[in-house]
N, C-alpha and C positions, 0 to 999 in steps of 0.2 A: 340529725337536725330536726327532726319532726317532733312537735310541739315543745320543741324550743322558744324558748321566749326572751325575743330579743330586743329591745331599746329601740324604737323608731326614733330615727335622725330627722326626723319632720319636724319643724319649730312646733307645731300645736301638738305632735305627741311626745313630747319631749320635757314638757311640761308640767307633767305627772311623776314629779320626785328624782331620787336617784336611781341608781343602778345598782341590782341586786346583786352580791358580791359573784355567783353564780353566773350572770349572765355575763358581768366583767370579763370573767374569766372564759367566757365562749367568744366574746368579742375581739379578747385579746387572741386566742386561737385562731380566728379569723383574720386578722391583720396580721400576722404570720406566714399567713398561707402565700405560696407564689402565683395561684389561681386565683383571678376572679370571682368574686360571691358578692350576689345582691337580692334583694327580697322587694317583694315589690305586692301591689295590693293583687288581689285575684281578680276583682270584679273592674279594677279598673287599667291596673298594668302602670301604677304610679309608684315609684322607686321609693320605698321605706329605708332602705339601709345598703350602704356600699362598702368593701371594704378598701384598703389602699391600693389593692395589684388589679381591682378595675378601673380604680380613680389614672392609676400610673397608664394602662392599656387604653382607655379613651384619652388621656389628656385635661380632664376633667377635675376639676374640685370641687370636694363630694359635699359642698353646699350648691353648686350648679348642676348634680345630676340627682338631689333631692326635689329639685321641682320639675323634674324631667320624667315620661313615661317610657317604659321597656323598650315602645315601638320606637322612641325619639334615638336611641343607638344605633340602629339599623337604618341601612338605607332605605327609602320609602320603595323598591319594588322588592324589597324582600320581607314586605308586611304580611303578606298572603300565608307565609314559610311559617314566621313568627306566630300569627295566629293560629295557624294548623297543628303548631308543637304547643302554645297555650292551651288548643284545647283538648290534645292529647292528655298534657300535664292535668286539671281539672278534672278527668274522669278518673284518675286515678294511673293511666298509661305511663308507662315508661317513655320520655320525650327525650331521646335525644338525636342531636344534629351536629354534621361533620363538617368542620369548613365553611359557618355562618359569615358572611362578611358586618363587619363592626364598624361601626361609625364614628372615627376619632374627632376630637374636638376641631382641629386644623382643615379637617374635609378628606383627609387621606382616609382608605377602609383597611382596616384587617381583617385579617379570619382566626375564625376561633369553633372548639367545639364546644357546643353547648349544650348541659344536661338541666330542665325543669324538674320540678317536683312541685307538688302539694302540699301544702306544709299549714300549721296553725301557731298563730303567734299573738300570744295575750289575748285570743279568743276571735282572731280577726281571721279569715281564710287570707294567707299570701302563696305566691310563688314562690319559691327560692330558684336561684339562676348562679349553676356554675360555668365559668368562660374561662377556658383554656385557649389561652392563645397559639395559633397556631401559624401565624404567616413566614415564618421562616423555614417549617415546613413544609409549606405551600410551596416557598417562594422556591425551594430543594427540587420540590416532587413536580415544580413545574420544567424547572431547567433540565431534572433529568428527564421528564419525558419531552425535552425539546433536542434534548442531546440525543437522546436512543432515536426520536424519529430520522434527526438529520444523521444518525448514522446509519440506519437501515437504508436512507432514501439514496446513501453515497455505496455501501453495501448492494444496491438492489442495483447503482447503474455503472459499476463498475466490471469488467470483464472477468478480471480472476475471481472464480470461484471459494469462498470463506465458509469452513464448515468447521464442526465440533461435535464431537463424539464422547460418551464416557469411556473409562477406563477400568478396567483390562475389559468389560463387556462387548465394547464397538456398536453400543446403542445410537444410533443418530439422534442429535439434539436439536441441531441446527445446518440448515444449507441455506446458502442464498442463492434470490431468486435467478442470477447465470447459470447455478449447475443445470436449469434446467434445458438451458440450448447447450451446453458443454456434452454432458450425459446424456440426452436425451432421456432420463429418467428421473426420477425425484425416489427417496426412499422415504418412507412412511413413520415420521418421526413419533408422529403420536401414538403410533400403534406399541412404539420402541422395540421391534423387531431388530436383531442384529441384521450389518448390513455384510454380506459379502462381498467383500473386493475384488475378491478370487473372481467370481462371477461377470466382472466389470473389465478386467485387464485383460489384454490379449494372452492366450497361452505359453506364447515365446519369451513373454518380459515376468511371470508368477512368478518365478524364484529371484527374481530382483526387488518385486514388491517383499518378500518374506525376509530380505538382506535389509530394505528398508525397515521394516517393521522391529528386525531382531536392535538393527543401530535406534531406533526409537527407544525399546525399552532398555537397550544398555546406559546410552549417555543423555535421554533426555530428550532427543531432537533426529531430525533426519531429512534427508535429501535425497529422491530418487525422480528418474526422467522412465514411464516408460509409455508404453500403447494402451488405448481402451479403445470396447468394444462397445458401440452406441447400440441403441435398442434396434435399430432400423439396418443394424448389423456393419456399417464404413465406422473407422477409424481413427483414432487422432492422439494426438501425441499431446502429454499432459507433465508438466513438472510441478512436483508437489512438496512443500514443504508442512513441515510439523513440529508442535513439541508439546509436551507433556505442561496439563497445568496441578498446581499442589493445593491441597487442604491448607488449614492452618496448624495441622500435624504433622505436615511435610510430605504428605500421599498424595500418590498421582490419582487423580479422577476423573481426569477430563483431557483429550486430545485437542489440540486447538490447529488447523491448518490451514493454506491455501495453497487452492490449484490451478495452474495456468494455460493453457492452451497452448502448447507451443508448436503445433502442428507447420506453422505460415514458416519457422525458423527450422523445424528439421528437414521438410522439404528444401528448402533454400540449401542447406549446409549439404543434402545429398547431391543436389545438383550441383553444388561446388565442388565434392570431392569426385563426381562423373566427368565435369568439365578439367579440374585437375588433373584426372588420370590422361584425358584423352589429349589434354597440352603433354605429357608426361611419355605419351606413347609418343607424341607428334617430335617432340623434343628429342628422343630416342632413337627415332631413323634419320633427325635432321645429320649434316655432316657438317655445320655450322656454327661458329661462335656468337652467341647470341649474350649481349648484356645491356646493362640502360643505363643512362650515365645522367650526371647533371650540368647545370651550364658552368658547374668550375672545373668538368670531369673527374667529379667523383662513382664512383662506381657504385649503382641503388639494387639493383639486382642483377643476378647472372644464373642465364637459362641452365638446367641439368646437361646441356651439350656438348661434347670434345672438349669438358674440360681439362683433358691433359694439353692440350693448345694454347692454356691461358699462364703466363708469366708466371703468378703463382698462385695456391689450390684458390678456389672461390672464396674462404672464411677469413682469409687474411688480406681481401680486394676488399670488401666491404668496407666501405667508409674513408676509406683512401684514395688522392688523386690520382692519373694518371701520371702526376709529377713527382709523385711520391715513389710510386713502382717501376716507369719507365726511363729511358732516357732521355736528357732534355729536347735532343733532336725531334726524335718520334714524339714528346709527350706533347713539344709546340706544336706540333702537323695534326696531333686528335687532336687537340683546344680548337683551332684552329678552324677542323670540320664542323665539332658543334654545335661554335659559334655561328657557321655559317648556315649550316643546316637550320639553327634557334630563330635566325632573322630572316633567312628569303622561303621557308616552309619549305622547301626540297630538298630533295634527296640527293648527298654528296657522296659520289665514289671518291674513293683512297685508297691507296694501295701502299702497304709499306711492310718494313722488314723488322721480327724481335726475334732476340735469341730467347728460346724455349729450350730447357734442359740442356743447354751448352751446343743446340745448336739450330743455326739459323733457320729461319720458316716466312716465307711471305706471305701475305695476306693481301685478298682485295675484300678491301671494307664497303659498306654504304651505312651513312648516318642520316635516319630521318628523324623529325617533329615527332616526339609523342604529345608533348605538354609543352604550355609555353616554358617548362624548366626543363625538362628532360629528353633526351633523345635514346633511341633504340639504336642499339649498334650491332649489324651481321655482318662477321668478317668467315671469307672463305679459305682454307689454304690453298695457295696457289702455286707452294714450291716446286712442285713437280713441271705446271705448266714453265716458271723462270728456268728453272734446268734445263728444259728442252728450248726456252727461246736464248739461252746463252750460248746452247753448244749451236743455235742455229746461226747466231752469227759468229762464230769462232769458226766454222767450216760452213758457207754457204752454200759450197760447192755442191755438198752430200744432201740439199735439199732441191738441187734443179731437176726438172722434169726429164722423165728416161723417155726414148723416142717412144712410147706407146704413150706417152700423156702423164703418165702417174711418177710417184715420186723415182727419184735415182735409185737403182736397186731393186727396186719390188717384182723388177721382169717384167 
């Protein structure tokens, strides 16, 4: 473009014949273009020439932005900007600027990059100004960094640990800022020192991380729960997931995971399975039938205890009433307790009789409140003591006191 000689659109230079078939032909290249281009005087920054894709970027028809000066596109506090890159342009500097905001006819601004030059045109010194619009790039490069921030800031206050690593190296890329109370350490990403996890894991769970590792790079992905060892040397249980991310050649390069804390839940789960054994053991010396029924007497669970006592085995009582299994005598007289037990909060002894493997067995029951639906049911066998109180009244004789005080017989 420099010492091109171009047609000033100014009515008084305009005035001075036609147009050289040569400059035609630059002009039309210019109105071509999808960048803005205008020329404008050096000494005074008054607009000589525009072509259509700045007329269309301002809003403007390029007989209202021929009486108009450089500065009148730009907002009036980015005159300072404007000026600084004029007078870079003038010395002959390389002027350009990223992201000018531009001043549309309607009042709205854009941005655009802007490149100045020096240029001479039919012996005048002008500017020339290229404007590449840029606001939808702006408009891109602001949303993503409004996106990455609000994801770093949900990132930074959430409890699971989210990190990334390359692939197959195990360079650290990225950790958020939890690993740092998780780990008690931070690995040194910039340095991109590989990390050892060996180092991090308790010694009892390392061949579970390397089962983890082998299922990562077989199928992609992977799921292991084990122990780490904090810097400060205590403990904590961590489940971690991962998968593999791909190039756009379909190679892995990058591990993507997150890691949880689960420390608050394996303790919970060990205490359950201490407190289960020691119901388990307690269950084990009881000589008791013990099960929980509901208010229609269905049967909800049933203790590990003398279950050879129980009608029939425990897997085929679940979910069943007692009108279903027993008979309707007996099964009215439990309904019965239940209900009664369900309404006055107390505890209802009963006593009654089932036949168990073909043969009869008594029971003394008590049914109390567990819930306002459910009740706890311990029945004891009793058959032994009915046997002895049967034969005591079929011969009361053989139970009267022998003259020393004690029973008949004992001497």
């Amino acid at each position: 473009m420099n010492q091109a000689s171009i047609q000033a659109e100014r009515p008084e230079a305009a005035a001075g014949g036609g147009i050289p078939p040569a400059e035609e032909r630059i002009r039309t290249i210019l109105e071509m273009l999808p960048i803005g281009v205008v020329a404008a005087e050096a000494s005074s920054g008054h607009i000589l020439y525009v072509n259509g894709a700045l007329c269309r970027m301002l809003g403007f028809g390029a007989g209202e932005l021929l009486g108009m000066a450089l500065f009148d596109i730009h907002p009036m506090v980015e005159e300072p900007r404007i000026i600084a890159q004029f007078e870079k342009a003038l010395r002959g500097e390389a002027s350009h600027a990223e992201n000018v905001p531009v001043l549309r006819r309607d009042g709205h601004v854009l941005t655009a990059d802007v490149h100045y030059a020096l240029s001479e045109i039919r012996g005048q010194r002008c500017l020339l100004g290229i404007y590449a619009d840029t606001t939808e790039r702006t408009r891109a490069r602001d949303a993503l960094e409004a996106s990455e921030t609000q994801l770093r800031t949900i990132l930074n206050n959430i409890n699971d640990v989210v990190w990334s690593m390359s692939y197959p190296e195990w360079k650290p890329l990225y950790l958020s800022a939890s690993g740092d109370s998780l780990f008690g350490r931070r690995p040194d990403a910039r340095a991109g020192k590989p990390v050892s996890w060996m180092e991090w894991i308790h010694p009892g769970d390392r061949p579970q991380l390397e089962q983890t590792r082998k299922s990562l790079d077989e199928r992609g992905y992977a799921y292991g729960e084990y122990r780490i060892v904090r810097a400060d040397g205590s403990e904590r249980w961590i489940a971690s997931r991962c998968k593999l991310a791909y190039d756009g050649d379909g190679q892995p390069v990058r591990v993507d995971g997150v890691a949880t804390d689960i420390t608050g839940r394996r303790r919970a789960e060990e205490a359950l399975r201490e407190s289960e054994n020691k119901l388990r053991s307690m269950f084990q010396a009881m000589t008791d039938v013990v099960f929980v029924l509901d208010a229609e007497g269905r049967y909800v669970e049933i203790a590990p205890t003398r279950t050879e006592l129980m009608v029939r085995p425990p897997r085929e009582l679940i979910g069943k009433t007692v009108g279903e299994v027993l008979p309707p005598e007996s099964a009215a007289l439990c309904v019965g307790a239940i209900r009664q037990a369900l309404e006055t909060g107390e505890a209802v002894p009963i006593d009654y009789r089932l036949e168990i493997q073909g043969r009869p067995v008594w029971f003394a029951g008590m049914v109390s409140r567990m819930t306002d639906q459910t009740v706890v049911w311990v029945a004891r066998d009793i058959t032994a003591r009915k046997r002895a109180e049967d034969a005591l009244r079929k011969d009361p004789g053989d139970a009267a006191p022998g003259p020393g005080g004690g029973a008949k017989g004992t001497g």
